[in-house]
N, C-alpha and C positions, 0 to 999 in steps of 0.2 A: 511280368509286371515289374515294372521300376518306377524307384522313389528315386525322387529326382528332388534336389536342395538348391535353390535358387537365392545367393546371395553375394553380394563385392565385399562385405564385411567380414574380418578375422576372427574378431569377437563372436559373432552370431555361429561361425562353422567350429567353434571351440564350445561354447555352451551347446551345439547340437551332440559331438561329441559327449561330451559331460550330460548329455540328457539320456544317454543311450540311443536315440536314433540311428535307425539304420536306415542309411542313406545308399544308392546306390552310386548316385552321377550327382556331381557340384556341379556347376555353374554357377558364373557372373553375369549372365547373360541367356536369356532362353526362349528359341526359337520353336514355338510351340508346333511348326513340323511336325520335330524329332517326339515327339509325345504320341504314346497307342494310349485307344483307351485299355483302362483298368488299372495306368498309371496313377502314382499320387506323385503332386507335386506341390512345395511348402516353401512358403517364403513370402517377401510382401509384394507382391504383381501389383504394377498399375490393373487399372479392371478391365480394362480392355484384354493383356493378356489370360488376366484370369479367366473370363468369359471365354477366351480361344481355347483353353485345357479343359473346361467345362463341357463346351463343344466339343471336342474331338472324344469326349466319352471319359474322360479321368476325372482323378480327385483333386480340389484344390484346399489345402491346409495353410491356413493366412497366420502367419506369425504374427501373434497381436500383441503389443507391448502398451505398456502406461508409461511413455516419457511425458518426467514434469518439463514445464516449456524451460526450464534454464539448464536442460539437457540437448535441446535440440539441434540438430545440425551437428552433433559433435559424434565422434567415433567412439563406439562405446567396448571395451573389453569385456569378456565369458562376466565378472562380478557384474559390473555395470548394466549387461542386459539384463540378469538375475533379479536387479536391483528393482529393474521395471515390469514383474510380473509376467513373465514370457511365457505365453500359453498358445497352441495350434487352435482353430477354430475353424470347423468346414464351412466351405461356402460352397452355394450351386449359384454360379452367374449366369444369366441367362439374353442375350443382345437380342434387343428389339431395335426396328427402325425408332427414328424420334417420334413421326406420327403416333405410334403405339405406345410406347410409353407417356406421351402425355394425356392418351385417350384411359388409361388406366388407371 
């Protein structure tokens, strides 16, 4: 099983570090392939990919932050994400066609 850190930010893989994570594989990019289940993989996935790691039988860990909006869009250093409350939070996504989910 491998943990798998999916992020392009420096800051984020410095506070992972600083959190104790034990990370197996970075990536800036993740082709959920490479993912067996019993993986966990952590980081902020559009849902589409999350829903694909979900699928293939692993864990997904959503790095959930509180940025206030006169943070946004800005790169934020290991303090700076600290700043905004960074906590992991499982999710199980699950992809229906449209028909079904609007039938739901």
């Amino acid at each position: 099983m491998t943990t798998w850190f999916i992020t392009r930010h420096p800051g984020a893989r410095e506070w992972a570090q600083s959190a104790g994570l034990l990370i197996d594989r970075h990536c800036t990019h993740l082709d959920p392939s490479e993912v067996r289940a019993g993986d966990t993989v952590i980081g902020t996935l559009p849902v589409h990919l999350a829903a694909a790691v979900c699928q293939r039988g692993a864990r997904y860990l959503h790095l959930s932050l509180d940025v206030p909006e006169h943070a946004r869009g800005q790169e934020l250093d290991a303090d700076g994400l600290r700043a905004c409350n960074p906590r992991l939070e499982a999710y199980a996504i699950d992809r229906r066609p449209a028909g079904e989910a609007e039938a739901a």
